[in-house]
C-alpha positions in Angstrom: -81.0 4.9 -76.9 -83.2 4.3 -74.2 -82.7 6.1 -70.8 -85.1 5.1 -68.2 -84.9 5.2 -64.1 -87.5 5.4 -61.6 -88.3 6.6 -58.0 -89.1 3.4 -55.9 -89.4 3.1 -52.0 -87.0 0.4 -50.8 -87.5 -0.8 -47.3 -88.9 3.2 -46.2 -86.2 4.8 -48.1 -86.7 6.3 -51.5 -84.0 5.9 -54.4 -83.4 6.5 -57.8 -82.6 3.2 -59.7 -82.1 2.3 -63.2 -82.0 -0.9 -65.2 -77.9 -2.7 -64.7 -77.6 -0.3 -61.1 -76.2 -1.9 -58.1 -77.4 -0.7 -54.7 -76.8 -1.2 -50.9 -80.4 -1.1 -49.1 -81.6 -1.7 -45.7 -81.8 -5.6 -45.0 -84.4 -7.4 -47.5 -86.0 -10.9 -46.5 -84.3 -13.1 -49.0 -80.8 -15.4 -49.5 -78.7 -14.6 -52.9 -79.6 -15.1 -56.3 -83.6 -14.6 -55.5 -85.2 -12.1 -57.2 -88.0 -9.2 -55.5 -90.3 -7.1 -56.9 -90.8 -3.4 -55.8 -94.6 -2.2 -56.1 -94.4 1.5 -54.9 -92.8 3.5 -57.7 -93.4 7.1 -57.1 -91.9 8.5 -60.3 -91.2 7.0 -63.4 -89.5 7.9 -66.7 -88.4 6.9 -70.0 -87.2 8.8 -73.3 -88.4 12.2 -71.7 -92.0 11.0 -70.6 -92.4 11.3 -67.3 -95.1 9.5 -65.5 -95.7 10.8 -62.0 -97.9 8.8 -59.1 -100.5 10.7 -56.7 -98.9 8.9 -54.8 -98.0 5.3 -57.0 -97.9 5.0 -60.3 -99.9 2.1 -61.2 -99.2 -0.8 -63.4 -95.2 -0.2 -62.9 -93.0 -2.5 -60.8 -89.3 -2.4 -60.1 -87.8 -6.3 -59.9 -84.2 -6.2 -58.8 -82.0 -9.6 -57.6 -80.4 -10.1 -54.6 -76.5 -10.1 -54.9 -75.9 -10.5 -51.1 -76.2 -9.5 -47.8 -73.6 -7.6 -45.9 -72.7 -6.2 -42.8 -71.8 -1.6 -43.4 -69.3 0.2 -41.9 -68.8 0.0 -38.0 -70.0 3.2 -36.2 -68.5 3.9 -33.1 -70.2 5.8 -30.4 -68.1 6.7 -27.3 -69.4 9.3 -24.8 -67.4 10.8 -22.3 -68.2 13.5 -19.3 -65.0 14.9 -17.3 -64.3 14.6 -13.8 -66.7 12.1 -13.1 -65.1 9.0 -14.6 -68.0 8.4 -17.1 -66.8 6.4 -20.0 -69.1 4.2 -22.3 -68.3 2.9 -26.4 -70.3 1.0 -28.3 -70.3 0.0 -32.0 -72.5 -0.7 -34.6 -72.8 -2.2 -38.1 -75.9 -2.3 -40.3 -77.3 -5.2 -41.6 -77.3 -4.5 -45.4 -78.7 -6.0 -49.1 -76.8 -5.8 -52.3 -79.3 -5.8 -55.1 -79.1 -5.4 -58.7 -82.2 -3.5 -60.4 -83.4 -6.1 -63.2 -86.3 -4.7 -65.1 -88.5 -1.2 -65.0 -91.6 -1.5 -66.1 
């Protein structure tokens, strides 16, 4: 059996993805069902071979498809100083893409 993954860059953030994995990333450009491609693999493995990038490793790309976008969790920021009536909340969500990681390689 085959285990592979890889260590990719996604939207300034690094993960480690494998083929059939699911992820939530920072929003991507793209509507459902299209399909991106992910040049800037810093690590990649398979069967115990390890190919490592100073700092890509060439000829690899990560394709993934996009399941959806979302909206995250709300974050609720409320600040508050005593005795001087200062009050203030806001809330935010994160605009978020669902992809699923296609093909390694």
């Amino acid at each position: 059996m085959e285990h592979m993954f890889a260590i990719v860059t996604i939207a300034g953030k690094q993960y480690k993805v494998t083929t059939g994995e699911v992820l939530l990333v920072d929003k991507l450009d793209g509507k459902a069902g299209e399909t991106v491609q992910f040049d800037h693999v810093l690590l990649a493995s398979a069967d115990g071979k390890t190919k490592v990038g100073t700092p890509v490793v060439s000829g690899i790309t990560v394709k993934a498809k996009i399941v959806g976008q979302e909206q995250g969790e709300k974050i609720e920021v409320r600040r508050y100083k005593q005795k001087v009536r200062y009050r203030r909340h806001i809330g935010f969500r994160a605009q978020l893409t669902r992809i699923e990681i296609v093909s390694i390689g």
